[in-house]
C-alpha positions in Angstrom: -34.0 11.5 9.4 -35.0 10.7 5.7 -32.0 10.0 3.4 -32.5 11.0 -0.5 -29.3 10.5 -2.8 -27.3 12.6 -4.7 -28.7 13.7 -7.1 -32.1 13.0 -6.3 -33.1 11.9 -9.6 -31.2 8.5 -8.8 -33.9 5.9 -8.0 -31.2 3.3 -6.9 -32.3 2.4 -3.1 -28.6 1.1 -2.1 -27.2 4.3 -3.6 -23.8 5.1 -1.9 -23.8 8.8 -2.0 -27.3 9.8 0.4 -27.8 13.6 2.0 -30.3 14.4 4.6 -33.8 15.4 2.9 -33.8 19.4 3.1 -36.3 20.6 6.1 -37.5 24.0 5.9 -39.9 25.8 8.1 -41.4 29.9 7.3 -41.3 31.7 10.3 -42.2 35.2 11.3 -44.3 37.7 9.5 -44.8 41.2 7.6 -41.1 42.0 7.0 -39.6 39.8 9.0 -40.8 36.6 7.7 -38.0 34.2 6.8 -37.4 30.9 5.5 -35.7 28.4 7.9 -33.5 25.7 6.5 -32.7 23.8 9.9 -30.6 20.5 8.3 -28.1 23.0 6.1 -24.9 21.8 7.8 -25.6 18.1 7.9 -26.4 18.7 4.3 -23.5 20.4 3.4 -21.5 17.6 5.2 -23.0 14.8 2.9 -22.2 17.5 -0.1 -18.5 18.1 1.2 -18.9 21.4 1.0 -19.1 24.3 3.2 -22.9 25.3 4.4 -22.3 29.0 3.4 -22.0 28.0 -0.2 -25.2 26.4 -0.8 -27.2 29.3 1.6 -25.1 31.9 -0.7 -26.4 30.0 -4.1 -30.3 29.7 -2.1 -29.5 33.6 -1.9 -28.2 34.6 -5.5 -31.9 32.6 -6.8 -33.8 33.9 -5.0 -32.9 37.2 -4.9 -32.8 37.4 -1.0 -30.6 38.0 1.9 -29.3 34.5 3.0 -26.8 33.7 5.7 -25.7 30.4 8.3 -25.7 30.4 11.6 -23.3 27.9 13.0 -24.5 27.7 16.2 -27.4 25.7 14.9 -26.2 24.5 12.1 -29.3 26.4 10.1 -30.0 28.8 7.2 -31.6 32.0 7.3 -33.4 33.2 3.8 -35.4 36.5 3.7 -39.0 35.8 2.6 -41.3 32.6 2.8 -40.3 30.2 0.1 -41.6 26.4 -0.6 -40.0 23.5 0.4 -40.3 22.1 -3.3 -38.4 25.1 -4.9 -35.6 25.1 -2.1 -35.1 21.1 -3.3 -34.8 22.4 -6.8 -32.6 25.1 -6.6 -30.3 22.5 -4.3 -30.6 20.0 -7.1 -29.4 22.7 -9.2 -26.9 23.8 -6.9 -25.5 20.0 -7.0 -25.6 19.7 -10.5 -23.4 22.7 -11.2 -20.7 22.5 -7.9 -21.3 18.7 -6.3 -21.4 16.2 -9.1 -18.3 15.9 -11.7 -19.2 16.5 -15.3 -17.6 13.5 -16.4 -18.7 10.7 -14.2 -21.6 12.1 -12.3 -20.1 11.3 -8.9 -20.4 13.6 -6.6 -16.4 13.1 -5.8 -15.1 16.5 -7.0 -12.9 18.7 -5.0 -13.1 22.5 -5.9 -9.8 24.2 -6.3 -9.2 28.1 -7.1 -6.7 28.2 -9.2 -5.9 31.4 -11.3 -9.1 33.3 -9.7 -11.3 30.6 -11.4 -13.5 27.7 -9.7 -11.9 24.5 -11.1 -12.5 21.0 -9.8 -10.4 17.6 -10.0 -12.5 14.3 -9.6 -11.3 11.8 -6.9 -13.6 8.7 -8.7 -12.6 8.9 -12.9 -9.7 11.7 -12.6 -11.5 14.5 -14.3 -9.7 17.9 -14.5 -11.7 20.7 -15.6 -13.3 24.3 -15.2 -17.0 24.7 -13.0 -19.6 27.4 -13.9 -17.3 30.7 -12.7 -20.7 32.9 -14.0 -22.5 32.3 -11.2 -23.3 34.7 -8.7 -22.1 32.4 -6.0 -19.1 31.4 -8.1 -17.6 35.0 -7.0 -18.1 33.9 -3.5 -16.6 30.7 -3.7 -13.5 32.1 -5.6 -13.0 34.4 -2.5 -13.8 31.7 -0.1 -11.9 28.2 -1.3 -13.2 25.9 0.5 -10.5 24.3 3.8 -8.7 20.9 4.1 -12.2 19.3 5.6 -14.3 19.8 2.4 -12.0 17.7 0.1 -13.9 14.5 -0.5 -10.8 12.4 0.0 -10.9 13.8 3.9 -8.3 15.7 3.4 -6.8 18.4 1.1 -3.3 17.6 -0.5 -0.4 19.9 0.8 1.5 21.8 -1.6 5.0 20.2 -2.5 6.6 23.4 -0.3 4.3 22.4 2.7 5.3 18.8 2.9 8.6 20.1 2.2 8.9 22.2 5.2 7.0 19.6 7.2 9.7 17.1 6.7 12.5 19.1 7.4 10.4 19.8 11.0 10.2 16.7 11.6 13.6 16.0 10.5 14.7 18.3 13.2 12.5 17.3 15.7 13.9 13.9 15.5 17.5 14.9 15.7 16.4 17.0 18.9 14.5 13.9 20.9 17.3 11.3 19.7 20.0 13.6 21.2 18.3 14.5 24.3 17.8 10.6 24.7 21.5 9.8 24.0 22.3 13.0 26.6 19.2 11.1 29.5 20.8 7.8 28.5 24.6 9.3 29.5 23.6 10.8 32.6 21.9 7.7 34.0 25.3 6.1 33.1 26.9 8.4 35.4 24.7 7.9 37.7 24.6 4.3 37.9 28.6 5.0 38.3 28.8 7.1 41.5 26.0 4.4 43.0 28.2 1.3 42.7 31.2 4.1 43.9 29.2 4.9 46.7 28.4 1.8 48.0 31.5 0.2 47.6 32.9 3.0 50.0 30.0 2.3 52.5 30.8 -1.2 52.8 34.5 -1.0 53.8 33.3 2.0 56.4 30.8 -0.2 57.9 33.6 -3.2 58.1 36.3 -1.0 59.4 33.1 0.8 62.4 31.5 -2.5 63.5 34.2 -5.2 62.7 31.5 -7.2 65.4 28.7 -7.2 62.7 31.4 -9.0 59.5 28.7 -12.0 60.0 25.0 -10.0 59.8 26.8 -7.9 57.0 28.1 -10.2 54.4 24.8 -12.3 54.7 22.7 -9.2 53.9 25.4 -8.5 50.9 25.2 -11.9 49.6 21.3 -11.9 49.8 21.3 -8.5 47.9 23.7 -10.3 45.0 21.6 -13.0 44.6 18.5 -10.8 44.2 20.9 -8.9 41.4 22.1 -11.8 39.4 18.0 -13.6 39.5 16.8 -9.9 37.8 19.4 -10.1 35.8 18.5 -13.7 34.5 14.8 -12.8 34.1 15.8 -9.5 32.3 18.2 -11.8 30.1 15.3 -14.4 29.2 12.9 -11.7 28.8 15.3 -10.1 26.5 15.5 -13.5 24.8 12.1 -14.2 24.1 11.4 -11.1 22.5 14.3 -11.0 19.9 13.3 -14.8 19.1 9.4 -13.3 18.5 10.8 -10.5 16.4 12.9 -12.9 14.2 9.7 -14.6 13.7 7.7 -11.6 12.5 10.4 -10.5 9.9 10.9 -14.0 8.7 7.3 -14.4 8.1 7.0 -10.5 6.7 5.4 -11.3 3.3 7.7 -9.4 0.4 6.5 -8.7 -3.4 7.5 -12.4 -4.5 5.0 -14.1 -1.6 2.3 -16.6 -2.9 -0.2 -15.2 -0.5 0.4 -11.1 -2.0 -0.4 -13.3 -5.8 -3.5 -14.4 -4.3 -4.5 -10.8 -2.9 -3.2 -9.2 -6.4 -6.1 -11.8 -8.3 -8.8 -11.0 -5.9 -8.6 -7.4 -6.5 -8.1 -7.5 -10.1 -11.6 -9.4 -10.1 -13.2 -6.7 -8.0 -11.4 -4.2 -10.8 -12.6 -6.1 -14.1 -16.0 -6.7 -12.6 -16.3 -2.9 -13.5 -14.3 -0.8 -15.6 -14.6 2.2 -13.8 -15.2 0.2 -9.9 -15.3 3.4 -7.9 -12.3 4.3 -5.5 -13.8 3.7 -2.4 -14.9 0.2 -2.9 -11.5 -0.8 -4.6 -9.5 0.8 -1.2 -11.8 -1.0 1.2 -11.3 -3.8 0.0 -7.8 -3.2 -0.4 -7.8 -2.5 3.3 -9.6 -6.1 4.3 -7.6 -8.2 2.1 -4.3 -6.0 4.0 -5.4 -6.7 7.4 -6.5 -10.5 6.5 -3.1 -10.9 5.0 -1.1 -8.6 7.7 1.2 -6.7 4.5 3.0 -3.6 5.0 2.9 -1.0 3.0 5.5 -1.3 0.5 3.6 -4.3 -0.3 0.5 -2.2 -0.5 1.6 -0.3 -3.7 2.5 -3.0 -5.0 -0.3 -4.8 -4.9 -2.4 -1.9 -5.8 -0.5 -1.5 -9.5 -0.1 -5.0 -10.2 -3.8 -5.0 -9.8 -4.8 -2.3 -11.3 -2.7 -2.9 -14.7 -2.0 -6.3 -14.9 0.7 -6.4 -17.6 -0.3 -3.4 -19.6 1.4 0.0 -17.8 2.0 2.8 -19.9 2.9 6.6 -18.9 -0.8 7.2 -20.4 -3.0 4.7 -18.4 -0.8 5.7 -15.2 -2.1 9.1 -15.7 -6.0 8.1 -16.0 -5.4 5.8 -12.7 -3.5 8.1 -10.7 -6.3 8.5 -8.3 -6.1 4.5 -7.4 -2.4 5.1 -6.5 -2.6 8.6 -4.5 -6.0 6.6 -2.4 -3.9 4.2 -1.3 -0.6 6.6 -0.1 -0.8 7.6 3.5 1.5 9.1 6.1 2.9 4.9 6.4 3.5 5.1 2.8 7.4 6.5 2.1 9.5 7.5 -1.3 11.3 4.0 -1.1 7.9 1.8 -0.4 6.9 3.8 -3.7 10.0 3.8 -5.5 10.7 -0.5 -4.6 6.9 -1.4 -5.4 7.6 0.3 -9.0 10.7 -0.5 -9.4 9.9 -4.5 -8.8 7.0 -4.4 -10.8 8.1 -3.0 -13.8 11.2 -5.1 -13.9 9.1 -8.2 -13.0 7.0 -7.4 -16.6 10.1 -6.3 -18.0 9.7 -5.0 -22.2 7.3 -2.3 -22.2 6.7 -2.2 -19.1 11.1 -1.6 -18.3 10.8 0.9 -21.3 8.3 3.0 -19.8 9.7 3.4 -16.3 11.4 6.6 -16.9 8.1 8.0 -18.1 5.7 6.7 -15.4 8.5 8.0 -12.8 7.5 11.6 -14.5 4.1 10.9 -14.3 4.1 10.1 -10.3 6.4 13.1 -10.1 4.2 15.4 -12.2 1.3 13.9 -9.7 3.7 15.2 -6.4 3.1 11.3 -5.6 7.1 11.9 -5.5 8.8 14.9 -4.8 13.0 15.3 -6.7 14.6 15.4 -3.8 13.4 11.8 -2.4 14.3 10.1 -6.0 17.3 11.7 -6.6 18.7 10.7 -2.7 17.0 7.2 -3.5 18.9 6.4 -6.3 22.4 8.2 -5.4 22.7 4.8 -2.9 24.7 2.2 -4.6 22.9 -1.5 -4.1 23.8 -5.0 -5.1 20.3 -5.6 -5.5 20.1 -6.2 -9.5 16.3 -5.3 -9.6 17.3 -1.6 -8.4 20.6 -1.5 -10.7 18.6 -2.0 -13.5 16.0 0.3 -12.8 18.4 2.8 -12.1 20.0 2.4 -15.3 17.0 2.6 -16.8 15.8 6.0 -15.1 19.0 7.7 -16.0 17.8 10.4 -18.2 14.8 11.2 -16.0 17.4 11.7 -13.2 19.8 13.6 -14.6 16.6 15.6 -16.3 15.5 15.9 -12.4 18.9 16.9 -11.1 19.5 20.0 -13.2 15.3 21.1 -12.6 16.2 21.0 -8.9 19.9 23.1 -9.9 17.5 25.8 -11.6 14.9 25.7 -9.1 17.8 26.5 -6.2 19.3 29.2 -8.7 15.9 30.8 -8.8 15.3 30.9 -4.6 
């Protein structure tokens, strides 16, 4: 199928952002004729947006009934209607909903928020209202669009869903490691009455068949020797692997690592090569440099900001580069990884960047990159580590700031 990009008026031919070209066919006649769209969902897929809002906006221009059949993936439009003024209304469609008023990406996420369509930009961090006069504005506004439609893959939770979903799976931990300790006692006991048992059976069989001592401590001493050679194999077995995890950790590369400084200067050239390089050619190669290099994740964030702003990190360039940070946090990512990477960096610049760390911690927070709770437990630990002591002392008015929002926020409930 022919590709065309989005928008169409982009005559680049190695365009990243491409849609299926729009196929339409009139069928039926008198007053049933109707205009087939047949590609509207793979369109809508390339758009990241669901099919019933561009066949809603076809509708509200054309003045006609409009509706998707999922089935087949097609839209319906009452009345015949060119090809070439279906394109154009789409282009307009894309123009207003698809592409972010600030960059011209098509990377914004719509969000309803207060009744109104709004949008956030993934690619430059744009914040900002959409056209809410629309016709098909009211529909969106009653329909937001799911978790599927964000063009990050995946819509973020609210801080009270990943809340909950941590104290799940906090419990659902607890459950499975004490059903495990509860498997592990039972086999114990188990393992117990056996020996018990067979102890019993061998002074019975002595004491019945005194004739067969001979046949019977041969078959016992086989049976030992079979015991004590699985033990040794389980033993070396046992060996081997604690000596290949030793090596893994000693060879785990930390922030300090020559190899992470050599990944750090590759990306910052992929970064300076263009002042706004988009986000999804920064995280792949983020992602090929981590695999190459075999860092964890903690490393990843660090890697990411030292890229990203060199020596120069303030509360205010934080904030435009969110988006770079929040790409590269996944479910392997925790509160610590976040809170070390930071932490390291800053005090690794030190000046500045050291007197800004309270303020960027309020950034992330403001972001829900970081949820109270999570810093708060993080820096209650005492640690001899003097990178975290100072950062600590550092973050004390932020904390204590943080400690009495949570004390109203609990008052409140």
């Amino acid at each position: 199928m022919a590709l065309v990009n989005i928008p169409r008026d982009r005559d680049d031919p190695n365009y990243r952002y491409k849609m299926p070209k729009l196929v339409s066919k009139i069928e039926g006649r008198g007053n049933g004729i109707k205009t087939n769209i047949f590609n509207m969902g793979e369109i809508a897929r390339a758009l990241k947006r669901p099919p019933m809002y561009p066949t809603k906006f076809f509708g509200c221009e054309l003045g006609a009934m409009a509706k998707f059949e999922e089935a087949e993936e097609k839209a319906l439009v009452n009345g015949a209607h060119k090809e070439s003024d279906l394109v154009n209304i789409l282009d307009k469609f894309i123009q207003m909903y698809v592409l972010c008023p600030g960059c011209e990406l098509p990377e914004i996420d719509i969000i309803v928020k207060k009744g109104l369509l709004t949008c956030k930009c993934n690619a430059c961090g744009y914040q900002g209202s959409l056209d809410n006069v629309h016709k098909a504005a009211t529909y969106m506004v009653r329909n937001p669009p799911d978790a599927g439609s964000s063009t990050m893959g995946k819509k973020k939770k609210s801080k009270e869903e990943r809340r909950a979903e941590k104290q799940e799976k906090q419990a659902k931990d607890a459950k499975e490691k004490k059903e495990k300790k509860k498997k592990r006692t039972e086999e114990d006991d188990e393992s117990d009455e056996e020996s018990g048992h067979n102890g019993h059976g061998k002074e019975a069989s002595g004491d019945a068949t005194p004739t067969n001592d001979g046949e019977t401590d041969s078959w016992d001493d086989e049976k030992e020797k079979k015991k004590d050679k699985k033990k040794k194999k389980d033993k070396k077995k046992s060996s081997v692997l604690d000596s290949e995890k030793r090596l893994m950790q000693k060879e785990a590369l930390v922030f300090d690592s020559p190899e992470l400084q050599d990944v750090i200067e590759r990306l910052r050239n992929v970064v300076s090569r263009s002042e706004t390089v988009d986000l999804a050619t920064f995280f792949q190669e983020m992602r090929i440099l981590q695999v190459s290099q075999d860092f964890d994740s903690k490393c990843r964030i660090y890697v990411t900001v030292a890229a990203i702003f060199n020596d120069d990190m303030t509360p205010t360039s934080l904030e435009q580069r969110m988006p770079y940070i929040l790409k590269v946090v996944d479910s392997s990512v925790s509160a610590n990884d976040m809170l070390d990477a930071f932490g390291y960096y800053c005090n690794e610049k030190g000046g500045a960047a050291m007197t800004n760390f309270p303020y960027c911690l309020q950034k992330l927070y403001n972001a829900e990159a970081l949820e109270a709770e999570d810093i708060l437990k993080y820096y209650s630990e005492d640690r001899a580590d003097p990178v975290f002591s100072a950062c600590k002392k550092q973050a004390e008015p932020f904390l204590q700031w943080l400690a009495q929002d949570e004390e109203t926020s609990e008052e409140e409930d």
